[in-house]
Every structure is written in structure tokens, then in C-alpha cells.
C-alpha positions, 0 to 999 in steps of 0.5 A, spaced: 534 507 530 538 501 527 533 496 523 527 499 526 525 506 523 522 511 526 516 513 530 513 518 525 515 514 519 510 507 522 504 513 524 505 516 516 505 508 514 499 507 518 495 513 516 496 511 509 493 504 510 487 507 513 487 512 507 486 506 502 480 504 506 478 511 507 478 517 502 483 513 497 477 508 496 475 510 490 481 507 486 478 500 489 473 501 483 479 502 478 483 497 473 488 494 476 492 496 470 491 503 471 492 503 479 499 501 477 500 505 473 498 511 478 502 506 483 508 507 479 507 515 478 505 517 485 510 512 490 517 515 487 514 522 487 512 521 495 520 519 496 522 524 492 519 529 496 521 526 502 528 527 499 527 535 498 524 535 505 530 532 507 527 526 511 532 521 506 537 521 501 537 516 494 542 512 494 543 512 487 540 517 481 536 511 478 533 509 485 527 513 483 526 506 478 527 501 484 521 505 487 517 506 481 518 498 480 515 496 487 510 500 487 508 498 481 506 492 484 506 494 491 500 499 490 493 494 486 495 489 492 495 494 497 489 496 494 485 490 493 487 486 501 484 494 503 477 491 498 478 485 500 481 483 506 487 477 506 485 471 505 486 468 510 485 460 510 481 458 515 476 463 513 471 459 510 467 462 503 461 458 506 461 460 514 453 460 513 454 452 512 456 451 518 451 454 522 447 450 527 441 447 524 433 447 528 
């Protein structure tokens, strides 16, 4: 596949966006804080089983660190543009104001 992965690997991806607006909704009402934590935890050990299923290999026996270090960030963001939505720049706060008036 060269640079781009697999199929498969884009539908798991999009599954798991779908998820975060879905059935991982509650964890939008929790602290930053502790969805980084929970980020840090879970997405190495998702990896991990990925490894022990064969789907992959770690190229180093500290790659786990690397992963854990992403998502430690990657996961109250992911979370948070599912709450919120990107912010776009020319979506306005007050569209409202705008509105033709009578």
C-alpha cells in the first residue's frame, strides 16, 4: 500500500470518529484531565492488541511510550472537535446578526 494504509485500517478510523459522537459521548462531560489520562491508558493498549493479533509489530520495546504520549493529547482533542466541531474561521458566533431584518 506504500504510504497509504489499508482499506480496513480507514474504516476502523472512521468507526472510531463516529464512536466519539456516539456511544463514547459520555466522556465529553469529563475532565480534560482524566480523558488524557484514559487517552494515555487505552490507545497503547489498542496498539498492543493490534500487535498480539498480528496486524503490526513495535519497532522499538519503548514504542508503547510514543503511543501513549500521542494520545495523551490526541484523545481530549479528538473529543472535544466531536463536542464542538472545528472552529472554522469563517463560522461566525453571532450568525444571528446578520439575518435580514423586516
Amino acid at each position: 500500500w506504500g504510504p497509504l494504509a489499508p482499506y480496513w485500517l480507514w474504516a476502523i478510523w472512521l468507526m472510531f470518529a463516529q464512536s466519539l459522537h456516539a456511544s463514547l459521548a459520555f466522556l465529553q462531560k469529563w475532565p480534560p484531565l482524566l480523558n488524557a489520562v484514559m487517552g494515555g491508558c487505552v490507545g497503547p493498549l489498542s496498539y498492543a492488541a493490534g500487535v498480539e493479533l498480528g496486524g503490526g509489530q513495535w519497532a522499538h520495546p519503548w514504542s508503547w511510550l510514543a503511543v501513549a504520549s500521542i494520545w495523551i493529547f490526541l484523545f481530549p482533542l479528538a473529543l472535544r472537535l466531536s463536542r464542538d466541531g472545528l472552529p472554522w474561521p469563517w463560522r461566525s458566533h453571532h450568525s444571528d446578526t446578520h439575518a435580514p431584518q423586516n
